[in-house]
C-alpha positions as CSV (number, residue, x, y, z in Angstrom):
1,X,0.0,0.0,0.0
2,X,0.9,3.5,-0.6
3,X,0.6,5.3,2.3
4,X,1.1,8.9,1.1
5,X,-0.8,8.6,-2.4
6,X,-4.9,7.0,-1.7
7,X,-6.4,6.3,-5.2
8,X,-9.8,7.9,-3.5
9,X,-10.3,10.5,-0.8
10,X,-13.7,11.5,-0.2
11,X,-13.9,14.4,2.7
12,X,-16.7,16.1,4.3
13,X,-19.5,14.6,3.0
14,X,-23.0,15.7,3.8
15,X,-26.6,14.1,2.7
16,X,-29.5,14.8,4.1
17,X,-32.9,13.8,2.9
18,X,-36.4,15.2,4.3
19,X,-36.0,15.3,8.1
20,X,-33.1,12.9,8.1
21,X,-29.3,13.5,8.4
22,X,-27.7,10.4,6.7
23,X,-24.1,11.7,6.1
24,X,-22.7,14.3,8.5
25,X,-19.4,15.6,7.6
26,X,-17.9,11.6,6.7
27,X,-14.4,11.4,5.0
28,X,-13.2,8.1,3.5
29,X,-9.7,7.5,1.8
30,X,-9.0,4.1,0.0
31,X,-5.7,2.8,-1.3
32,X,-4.2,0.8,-4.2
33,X,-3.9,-3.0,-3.2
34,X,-5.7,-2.8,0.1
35,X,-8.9,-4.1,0.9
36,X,-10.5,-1.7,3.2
37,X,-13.6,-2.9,5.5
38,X,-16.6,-0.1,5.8
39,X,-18.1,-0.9,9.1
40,X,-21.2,0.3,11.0
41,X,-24.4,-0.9,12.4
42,X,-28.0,-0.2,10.6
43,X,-28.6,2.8,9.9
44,X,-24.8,4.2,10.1
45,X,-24.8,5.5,6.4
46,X,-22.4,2.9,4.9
47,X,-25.2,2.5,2.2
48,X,-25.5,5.9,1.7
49,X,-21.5,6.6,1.3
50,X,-21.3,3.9,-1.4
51,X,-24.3,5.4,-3.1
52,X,-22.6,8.7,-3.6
53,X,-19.5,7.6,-4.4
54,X,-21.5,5.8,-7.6
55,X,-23.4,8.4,-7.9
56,X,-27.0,6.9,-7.1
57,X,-27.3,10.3,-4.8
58,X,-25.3,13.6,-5.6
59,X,-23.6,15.2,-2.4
60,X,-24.7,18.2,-0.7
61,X,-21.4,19.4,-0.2
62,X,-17.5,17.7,0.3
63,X,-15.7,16.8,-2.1
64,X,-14.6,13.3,-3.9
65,X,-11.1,12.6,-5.7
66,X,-9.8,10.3,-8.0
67,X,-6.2,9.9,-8.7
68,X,-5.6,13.5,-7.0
69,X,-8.4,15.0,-9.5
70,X,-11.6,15.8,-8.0
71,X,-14.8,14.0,-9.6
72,X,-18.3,14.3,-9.8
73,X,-20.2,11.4,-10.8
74,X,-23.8,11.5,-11.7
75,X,-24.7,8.4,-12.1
76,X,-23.6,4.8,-11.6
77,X,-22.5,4.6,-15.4
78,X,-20.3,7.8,-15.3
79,X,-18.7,6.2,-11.6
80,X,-17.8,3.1,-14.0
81,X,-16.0,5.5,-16.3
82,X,-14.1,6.9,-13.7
83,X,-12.8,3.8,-12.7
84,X,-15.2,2.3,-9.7
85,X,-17.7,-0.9,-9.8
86,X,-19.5,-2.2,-7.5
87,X,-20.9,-6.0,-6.7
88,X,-23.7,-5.6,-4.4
89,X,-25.3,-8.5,-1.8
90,X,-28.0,-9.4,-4.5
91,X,-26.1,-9.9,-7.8
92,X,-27.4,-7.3,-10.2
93,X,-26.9,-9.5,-13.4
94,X,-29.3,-11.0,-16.3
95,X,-29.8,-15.0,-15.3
96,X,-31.3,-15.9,-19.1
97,X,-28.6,-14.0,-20.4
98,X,-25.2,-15.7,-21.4
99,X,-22.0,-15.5,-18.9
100,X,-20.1,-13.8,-21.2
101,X,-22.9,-11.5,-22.7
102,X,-23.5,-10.3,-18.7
103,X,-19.5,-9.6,-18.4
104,X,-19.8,-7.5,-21.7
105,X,-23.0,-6.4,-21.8
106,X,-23.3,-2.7,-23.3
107,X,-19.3,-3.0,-23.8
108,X,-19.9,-6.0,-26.2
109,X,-17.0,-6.3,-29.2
110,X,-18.9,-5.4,-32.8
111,X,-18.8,-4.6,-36.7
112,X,-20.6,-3.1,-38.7
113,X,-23.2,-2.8,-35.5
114,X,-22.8,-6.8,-35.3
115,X,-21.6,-8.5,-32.0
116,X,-18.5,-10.4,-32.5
117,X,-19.5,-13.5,-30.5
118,X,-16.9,-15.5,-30.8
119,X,-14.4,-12.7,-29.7
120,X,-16.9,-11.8,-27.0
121,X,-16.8,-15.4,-25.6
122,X,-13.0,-15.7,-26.0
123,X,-12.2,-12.9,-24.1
124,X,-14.7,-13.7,-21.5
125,X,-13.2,-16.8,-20.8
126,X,-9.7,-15.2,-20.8
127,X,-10.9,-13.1,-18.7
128,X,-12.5,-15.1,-15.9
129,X,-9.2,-18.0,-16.3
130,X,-6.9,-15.3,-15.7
131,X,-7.9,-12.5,-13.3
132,X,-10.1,-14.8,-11.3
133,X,-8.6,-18.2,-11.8
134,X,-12.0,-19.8,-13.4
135,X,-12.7,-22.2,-15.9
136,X,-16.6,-22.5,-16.8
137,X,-18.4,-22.5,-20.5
138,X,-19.1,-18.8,-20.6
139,X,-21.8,-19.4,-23.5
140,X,-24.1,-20.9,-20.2
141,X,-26.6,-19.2,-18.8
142,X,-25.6,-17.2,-15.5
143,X,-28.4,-18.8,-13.9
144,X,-26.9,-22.5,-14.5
145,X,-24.4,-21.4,-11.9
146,X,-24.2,-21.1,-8.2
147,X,-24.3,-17.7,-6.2
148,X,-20.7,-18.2,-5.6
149,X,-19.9,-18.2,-9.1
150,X,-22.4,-15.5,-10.3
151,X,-20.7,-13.4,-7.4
152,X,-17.3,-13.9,-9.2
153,X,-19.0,-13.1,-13.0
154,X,-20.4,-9.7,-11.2
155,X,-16.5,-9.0,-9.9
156,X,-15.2,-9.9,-13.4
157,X,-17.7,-8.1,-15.1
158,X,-16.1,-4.9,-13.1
159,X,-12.7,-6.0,-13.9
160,X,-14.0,-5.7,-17.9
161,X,-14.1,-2.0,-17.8
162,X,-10.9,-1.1,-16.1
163,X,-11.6,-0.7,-12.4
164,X,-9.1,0.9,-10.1
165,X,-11.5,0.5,-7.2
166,X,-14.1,-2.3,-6.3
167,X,-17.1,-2.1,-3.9
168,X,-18.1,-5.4,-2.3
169,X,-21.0,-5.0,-0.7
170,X,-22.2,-7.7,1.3
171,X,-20.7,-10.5,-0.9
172,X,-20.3,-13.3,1.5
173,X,-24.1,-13.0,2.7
174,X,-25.2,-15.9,0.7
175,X,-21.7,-18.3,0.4
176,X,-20.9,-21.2,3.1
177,X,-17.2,-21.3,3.9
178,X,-15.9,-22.4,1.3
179,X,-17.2,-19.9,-1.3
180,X,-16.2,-17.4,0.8
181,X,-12.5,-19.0,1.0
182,X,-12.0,-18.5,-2.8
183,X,-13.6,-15.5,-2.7
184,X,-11.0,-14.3,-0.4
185,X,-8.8,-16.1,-2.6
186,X,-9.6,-13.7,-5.2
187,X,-9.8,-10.7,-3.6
188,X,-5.9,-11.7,-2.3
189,X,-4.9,-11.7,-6.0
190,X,-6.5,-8.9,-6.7
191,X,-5.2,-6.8,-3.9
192,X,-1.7,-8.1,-4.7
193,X,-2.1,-6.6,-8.7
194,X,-2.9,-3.1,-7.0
195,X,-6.6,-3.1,-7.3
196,X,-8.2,-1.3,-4.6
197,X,-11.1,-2.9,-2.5
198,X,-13.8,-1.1,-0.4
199,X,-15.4,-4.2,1.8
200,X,-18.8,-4.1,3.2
201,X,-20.1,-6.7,5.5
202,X,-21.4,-7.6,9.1
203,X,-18.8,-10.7,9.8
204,X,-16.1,-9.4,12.2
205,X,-14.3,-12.8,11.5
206,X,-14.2,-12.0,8.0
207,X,-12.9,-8.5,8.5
208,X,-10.1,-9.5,10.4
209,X,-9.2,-12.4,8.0
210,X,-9.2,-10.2,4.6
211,X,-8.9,-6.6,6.1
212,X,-6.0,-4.1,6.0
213,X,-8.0,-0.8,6.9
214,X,-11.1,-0.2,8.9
215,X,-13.4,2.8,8.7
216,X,-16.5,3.2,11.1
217,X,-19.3,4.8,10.7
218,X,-21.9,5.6,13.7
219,X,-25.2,7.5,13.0
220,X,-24.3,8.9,10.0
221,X,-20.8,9.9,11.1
222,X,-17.4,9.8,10.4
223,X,-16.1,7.6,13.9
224,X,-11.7,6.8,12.7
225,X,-10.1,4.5,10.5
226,X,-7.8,2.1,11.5
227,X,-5.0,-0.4,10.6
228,X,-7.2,-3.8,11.3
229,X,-4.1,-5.1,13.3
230,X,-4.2,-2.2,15.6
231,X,-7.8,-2.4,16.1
232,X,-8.3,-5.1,18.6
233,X,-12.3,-6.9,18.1
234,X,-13.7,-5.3,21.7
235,X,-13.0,-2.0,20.7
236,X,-14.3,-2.1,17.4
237,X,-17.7,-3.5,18.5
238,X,-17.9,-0.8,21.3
239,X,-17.3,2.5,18.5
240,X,-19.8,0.7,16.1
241,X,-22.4,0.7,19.1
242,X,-21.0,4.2,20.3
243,X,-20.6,2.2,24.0
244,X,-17.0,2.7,25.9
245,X,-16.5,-0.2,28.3
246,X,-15.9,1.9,31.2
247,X,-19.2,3.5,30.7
248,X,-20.9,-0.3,30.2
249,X,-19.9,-1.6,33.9
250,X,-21.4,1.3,35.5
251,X,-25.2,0.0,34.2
252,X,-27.1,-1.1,37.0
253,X,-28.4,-5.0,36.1
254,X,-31.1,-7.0,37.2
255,X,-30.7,-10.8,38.0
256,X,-32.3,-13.1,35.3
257,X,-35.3,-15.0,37.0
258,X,-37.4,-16.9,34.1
259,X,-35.2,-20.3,34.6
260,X,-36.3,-20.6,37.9
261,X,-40.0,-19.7,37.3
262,X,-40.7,-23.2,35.3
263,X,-39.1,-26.2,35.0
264,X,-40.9,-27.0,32.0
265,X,-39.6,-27.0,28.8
266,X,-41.6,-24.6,25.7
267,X,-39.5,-25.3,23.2
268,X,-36.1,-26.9,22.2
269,X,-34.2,-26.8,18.9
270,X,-31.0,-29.1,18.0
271,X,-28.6,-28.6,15.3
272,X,-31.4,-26.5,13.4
273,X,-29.5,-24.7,10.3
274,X,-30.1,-23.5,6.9
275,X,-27.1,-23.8,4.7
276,X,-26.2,-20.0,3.5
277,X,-28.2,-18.7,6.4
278,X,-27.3,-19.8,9.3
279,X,-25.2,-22.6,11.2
280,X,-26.9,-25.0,12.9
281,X,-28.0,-24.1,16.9
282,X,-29.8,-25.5,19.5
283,X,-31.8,-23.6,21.8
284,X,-34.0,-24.4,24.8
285,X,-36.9,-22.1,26.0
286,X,-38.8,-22.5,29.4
287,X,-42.2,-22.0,29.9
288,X,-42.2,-18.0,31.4
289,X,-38.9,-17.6,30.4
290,X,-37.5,-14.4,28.6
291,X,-34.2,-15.4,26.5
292,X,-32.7,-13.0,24.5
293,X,-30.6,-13.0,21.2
294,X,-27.4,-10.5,21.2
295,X,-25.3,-10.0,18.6
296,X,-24.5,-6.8,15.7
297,X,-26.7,-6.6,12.6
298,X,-26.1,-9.7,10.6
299,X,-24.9,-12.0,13.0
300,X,-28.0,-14.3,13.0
301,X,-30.4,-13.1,14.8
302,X,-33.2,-13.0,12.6
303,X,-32.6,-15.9,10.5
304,X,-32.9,-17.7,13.9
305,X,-36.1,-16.4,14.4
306,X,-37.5,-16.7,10.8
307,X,-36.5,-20.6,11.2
308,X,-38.6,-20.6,14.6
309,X,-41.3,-19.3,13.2
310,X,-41.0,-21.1,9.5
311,X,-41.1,-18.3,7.9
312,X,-37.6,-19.9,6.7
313,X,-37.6,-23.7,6.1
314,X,-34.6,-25.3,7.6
315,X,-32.3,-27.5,5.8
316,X,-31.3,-30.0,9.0
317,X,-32.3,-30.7,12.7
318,X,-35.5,-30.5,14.6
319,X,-38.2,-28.5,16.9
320,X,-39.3,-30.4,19.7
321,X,-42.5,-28.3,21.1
322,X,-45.4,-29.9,23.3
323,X,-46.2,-33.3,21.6
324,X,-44.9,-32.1,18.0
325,X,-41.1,-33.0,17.0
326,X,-39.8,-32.3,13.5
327,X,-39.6,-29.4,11.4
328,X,-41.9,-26.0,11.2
329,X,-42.6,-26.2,7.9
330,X,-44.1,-22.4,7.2
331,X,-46.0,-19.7,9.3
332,X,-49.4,-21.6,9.6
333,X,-47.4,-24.7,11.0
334,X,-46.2,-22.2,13.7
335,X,-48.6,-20.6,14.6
336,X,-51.0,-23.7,14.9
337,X,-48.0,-24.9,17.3
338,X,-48.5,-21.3,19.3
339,X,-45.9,-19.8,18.1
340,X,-46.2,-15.8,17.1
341,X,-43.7,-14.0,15.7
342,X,-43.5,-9.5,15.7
343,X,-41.1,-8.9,12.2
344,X,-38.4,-6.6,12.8
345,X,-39.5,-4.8,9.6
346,X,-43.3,-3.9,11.0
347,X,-43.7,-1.6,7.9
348,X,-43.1,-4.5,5.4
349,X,-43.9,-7.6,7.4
350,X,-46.4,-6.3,10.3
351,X,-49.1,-3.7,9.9
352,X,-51.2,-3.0,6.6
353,X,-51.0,0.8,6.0
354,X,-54.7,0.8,4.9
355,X,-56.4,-0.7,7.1
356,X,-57.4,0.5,10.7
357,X,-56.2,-0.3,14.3
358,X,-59.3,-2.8,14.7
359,X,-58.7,-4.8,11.5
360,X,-54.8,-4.7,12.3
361,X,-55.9,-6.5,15.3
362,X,-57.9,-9.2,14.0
363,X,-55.9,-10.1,11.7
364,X,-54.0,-13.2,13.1
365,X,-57.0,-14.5,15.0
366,X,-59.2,-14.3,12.1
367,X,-56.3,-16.8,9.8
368,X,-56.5,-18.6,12.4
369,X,-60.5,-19.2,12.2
370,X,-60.1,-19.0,8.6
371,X,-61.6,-16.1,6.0
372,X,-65.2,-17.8,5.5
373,X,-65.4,-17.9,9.6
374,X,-65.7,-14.1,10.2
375,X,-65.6,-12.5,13.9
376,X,-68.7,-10.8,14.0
377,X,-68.1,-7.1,13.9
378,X,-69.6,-6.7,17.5
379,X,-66.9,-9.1,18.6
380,X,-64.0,-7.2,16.9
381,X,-65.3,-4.0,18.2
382,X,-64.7,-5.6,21.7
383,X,-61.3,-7.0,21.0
384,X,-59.8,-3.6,19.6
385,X,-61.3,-1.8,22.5
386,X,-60.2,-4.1,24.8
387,X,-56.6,-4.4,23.9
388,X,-56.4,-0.7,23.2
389,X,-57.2,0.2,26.8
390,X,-54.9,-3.1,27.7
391,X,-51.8,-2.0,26.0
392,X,-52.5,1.3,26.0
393,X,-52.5,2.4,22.5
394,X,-52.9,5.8,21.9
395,X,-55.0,7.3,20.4
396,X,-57.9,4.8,21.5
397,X,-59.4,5.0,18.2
398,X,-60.4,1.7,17.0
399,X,-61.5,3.0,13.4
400,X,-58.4,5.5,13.1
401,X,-55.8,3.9,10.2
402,X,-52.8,2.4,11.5
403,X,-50.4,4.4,9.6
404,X,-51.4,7.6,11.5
405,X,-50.1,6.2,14.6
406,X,-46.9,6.8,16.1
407,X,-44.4,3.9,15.7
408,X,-44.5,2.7,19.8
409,X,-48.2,2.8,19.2
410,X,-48.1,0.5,15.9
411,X,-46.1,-1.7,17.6
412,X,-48.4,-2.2,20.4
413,X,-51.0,-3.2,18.4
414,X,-48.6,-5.7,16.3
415,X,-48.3,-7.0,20.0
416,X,-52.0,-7.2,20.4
417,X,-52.5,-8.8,17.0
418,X,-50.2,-11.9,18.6
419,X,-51.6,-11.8,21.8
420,X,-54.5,-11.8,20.8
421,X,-54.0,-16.0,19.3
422,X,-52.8,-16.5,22.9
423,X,-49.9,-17.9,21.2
424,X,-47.1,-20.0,24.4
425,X,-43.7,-18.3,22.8
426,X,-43.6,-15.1,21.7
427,X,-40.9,-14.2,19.6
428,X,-40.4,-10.7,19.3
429,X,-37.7,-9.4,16.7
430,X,-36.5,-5.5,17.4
431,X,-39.6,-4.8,19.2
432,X,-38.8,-1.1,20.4
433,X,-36.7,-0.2,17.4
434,X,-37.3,3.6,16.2
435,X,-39.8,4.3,19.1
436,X,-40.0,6.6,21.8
437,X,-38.4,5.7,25.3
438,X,-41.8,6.3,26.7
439,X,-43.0,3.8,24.4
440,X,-40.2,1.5,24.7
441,X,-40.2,1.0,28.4
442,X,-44.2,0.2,28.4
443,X,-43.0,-2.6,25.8
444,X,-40.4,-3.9,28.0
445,X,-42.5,-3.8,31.1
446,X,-45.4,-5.6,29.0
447,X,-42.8,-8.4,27.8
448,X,-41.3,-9.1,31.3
449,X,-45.4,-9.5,32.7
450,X,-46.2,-11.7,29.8
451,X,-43.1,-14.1,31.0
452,X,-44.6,-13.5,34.8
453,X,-47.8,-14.9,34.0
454,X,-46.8,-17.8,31.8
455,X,-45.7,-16.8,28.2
456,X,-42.2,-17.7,27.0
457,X,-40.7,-14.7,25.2
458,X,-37.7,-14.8,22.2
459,X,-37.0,-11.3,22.5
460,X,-33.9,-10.2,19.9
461,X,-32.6,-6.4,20.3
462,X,-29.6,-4.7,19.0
463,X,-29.1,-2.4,22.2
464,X,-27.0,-4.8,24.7
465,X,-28.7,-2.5,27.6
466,X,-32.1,-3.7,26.6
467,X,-31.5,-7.1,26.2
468,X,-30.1,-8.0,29.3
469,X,-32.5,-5.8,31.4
470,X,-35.1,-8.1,29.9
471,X,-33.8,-11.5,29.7
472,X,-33.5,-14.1,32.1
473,X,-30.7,-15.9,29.6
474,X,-29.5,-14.3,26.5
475,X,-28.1,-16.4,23.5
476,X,-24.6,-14.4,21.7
477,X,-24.8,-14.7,17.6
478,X,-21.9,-14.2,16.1
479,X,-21.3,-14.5,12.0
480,X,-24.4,-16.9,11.3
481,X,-23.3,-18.9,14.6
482,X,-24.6,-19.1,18.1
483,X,-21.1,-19.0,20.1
484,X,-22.4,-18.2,23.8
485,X,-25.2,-18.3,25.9
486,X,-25.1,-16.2,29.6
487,X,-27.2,-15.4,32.1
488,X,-29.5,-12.3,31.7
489,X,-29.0,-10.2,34.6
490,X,-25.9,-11.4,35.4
491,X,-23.9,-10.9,32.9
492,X,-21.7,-7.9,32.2
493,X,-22.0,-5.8,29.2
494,X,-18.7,-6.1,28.2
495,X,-18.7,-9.9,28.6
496,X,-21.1,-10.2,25.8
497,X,-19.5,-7.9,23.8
498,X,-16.2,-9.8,24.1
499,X,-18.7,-12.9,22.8
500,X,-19.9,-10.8,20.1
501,X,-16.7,-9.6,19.1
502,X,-15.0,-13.3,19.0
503,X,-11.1,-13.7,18.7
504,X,-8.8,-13.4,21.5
505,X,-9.2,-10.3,23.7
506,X,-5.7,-7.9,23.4
């Protein structure tokens, strides 16, 4: 690496949207054969830097350079031109088209207005043997390949118009180990002929294994940049959270209880996995017991849950839950077993805009009756009021649509949707996230009574405080993989975060 001479230097960088600052003064440099990780937790403007920089959004003020020359790029075709690609998480490519025609396409070799084929599909596989070290008919469609593969057309596709820098964003979200090995493999070769690699992901195992230069990002701010083997795991967990570890053993904590309220078991999963998603686990769940799930964006969490709920249809191991063992096959299965499940995303996956609070309400215990069983209206009437004045969901307007209401408010009635089904585990994914801490400490309050008078909780959370105030044992994820499980109450902050953080403390 050159230390003296970066290839890109963006500095200052400001974008806001309507009501929302998402870059706040960020700088970013990037140097010829690194690979340079771009870390931050949801929400910390790593999508947004990437997007200016290919000039999906224009800047509202800073500056970018290439080379020493300051740029402006427009668009994501003009960012090409000036020498930057990017590979995102979902590969952006044509699956009926040919490998070699998505490498070239728009760039394809011609005469007279006539594609060269032959040429084109020569140098395509030229190409993909010698920069990437891969040997596949290139006149096959992309989709006759794996991800792994397609992920390696998309990089060579970059490679086919001269790129000095390459954005990787989220690759490895969809490889098991051994993709990602010869993707690193790749990016090692690259990096070695002076390519220059921006790195976006969530696995702090993989940062550390490919990694020469760390930059953080926190709220839509510039946090430092770091040499990766001066940045020791601990501390790079605590800047992406904004949490010093001095500051995390002062938090007062609250013994975990729910192990000792019940013997019995709720539910228990063993080696449950889905290959690509998540390694396989085992969990154990009490009856009235809260257990939480720690760990960064990424790490698990969810795909845990979905595969709870069968929203996500595992690939190996088994539920045990009252007299049913096997595997939840979808949603219905789940929630026949009494199982609910609150979404993380309640915008996309929980409430429907256009309908009101009472319907909102309804809505699971009426699948559960089926459509051509309706609740009589006089009945729904009394379940909205009732579980408005219950959960306290402001305003109490039954026939007021749920997009008018305040995020802690739609959430309650998400809550009162899966309460209503009187479901025994809960699982409840990011269930104060972007809400009020009025709001937020009702929820929490209403989660530990639910445990208190029976109901077994799965309560995930990105804020460590939160999760161990609640839980009587939290589960650590950690790159797809469960690696620890602790005591709620009694664990300290910075004990899970060493968990979280893996590798050996320094």
């Amino acid at each position: 690496m050159t230390e003296n001479n970066p290839i890109l230097r963006m500095t200052g960088i400001h974008k806001q949207f309507p009501g929302v600052k998402a870059l706040s003064g960020v700088s970013f440099r990037l140097f010829p054969g690194e690979v340079h990780a771009l870390m931050g937790e949801n929400g910390a403007g790593k999508s947004t830097l990437i997007k200016v920089l290919t000039g999906v959004y224009t800047i509202d003020a800073g500056s970018v350079e290439m080379n020493g020359r300051t740029i402006a790029v427009h668009n994501p075709q003009e960012a090409q031109h000036a020498g930057i690609s990017t590979v995102y998480q979902e590969v952006n490519l044509c699956p009926n088209l040919s490998v070699a025609e998505n490498i070239y396409i728009g760039n394809e070799p011609r005469s007279l207005g006539r594609i060269r084929w032959k040429e084109m599909n020569r140098n395509a596989e030229q190409l993909l043997q010698d920069r990437l070290h891969l040997h596949i008919d290139v006149t096959r469609t992309l989709q006759s390949y794996s991800v792994a593969v397609q992920q390696l057309i998309a990089i060579a596709r970059a490679l086919s118009v001269s790129a000095q820098v390459l954005i990787l964003d989220e690759p490895t979200s969809s490889l098991d180990q051994s993709e990602v090995a010869q993707l690193f493999k790749i990016m090692r070769k690259l990096k070695s002929e002076g390519l220059a690699i921006l790195f976006v992901t969530h696995f702090l195992d993989q940062v550390y294994e490919i990694s020469d230069r760390i930059t953080i990002l926190r709220n839509g701010e510039f946090v430092g940049e770091y040499m990766a083997q001066d940045l020791p795991r601990i501390e790079l967990v605590a800047k992406m959270i904004g949490k010093e570890l001095s500051l995390l053993e002062q938090l007062p904590k609250q013994p975990g209880e729910g192990a000792e309220r019940c013997a019995e078991i709720m539910l228990e999963a063993s080696r449950l996995g889905k290959r690509g998603s998540i390694e396989p686990f085992d969990i154990r769940i009490h009856k009235g017991e809260i257990v939480g799930i720690a760990g960064l964006l990424g790490s698990g969490r969810t795909e845990l849950a979905r595969l709870l709920f069968g929203a996500d249809r595992a690939d190996e191991g088994h539920v045990r839950l009252g007299g049913f063992s096997g595997m939840i096959s979808s949603p219905r299965h789940a929630i026949d077993l009494g199982i609910a499940f609150c979404s993380e995303n309640r915008k996309a996956e929980g409430i429907i805009d256009d309908l009101t609070v009472r319907e909102n309400i309804i809505l699971a215990l009426q699948a559960t009756k089926g459509w051509f069983r309706t609740i009589p209206r006089k009945r729904q009437d009394e379940i909205a009021e009732e579980y408005i004045r219950l959960l306290n969901i402001s305003p109490p307007a039954p026939e007021q649509l749920i997009r008018h209401l305040s995020g802690g408010n739609q959430q309650k009635v998400l809550l009162a949707r899966w309460l209503l089904t009187e479901p025994g585990l809960l699982i409840l994914d990011e269930p104060t996230r972007g809400i009020d801490v009025g709001a937020k400490a009702e929820i929490q309050k209403l989660v530990v009574t639910l445990a208190e008078k029976g109901m077994s909780v799965l309560f995930i959370s990105s804020e460590l405080e939160e999760v161990l105030r609640v839980s009587d044992r939290v589960a650590i994820m950690r790159d797809r993989r469960k690696v620890q499980e602790v005591q709620g109450g009694a664990a300290r902050q910075s004990q899970v975060m060493q968990a979280i953080a893996g590798g050996e403390p320094r």
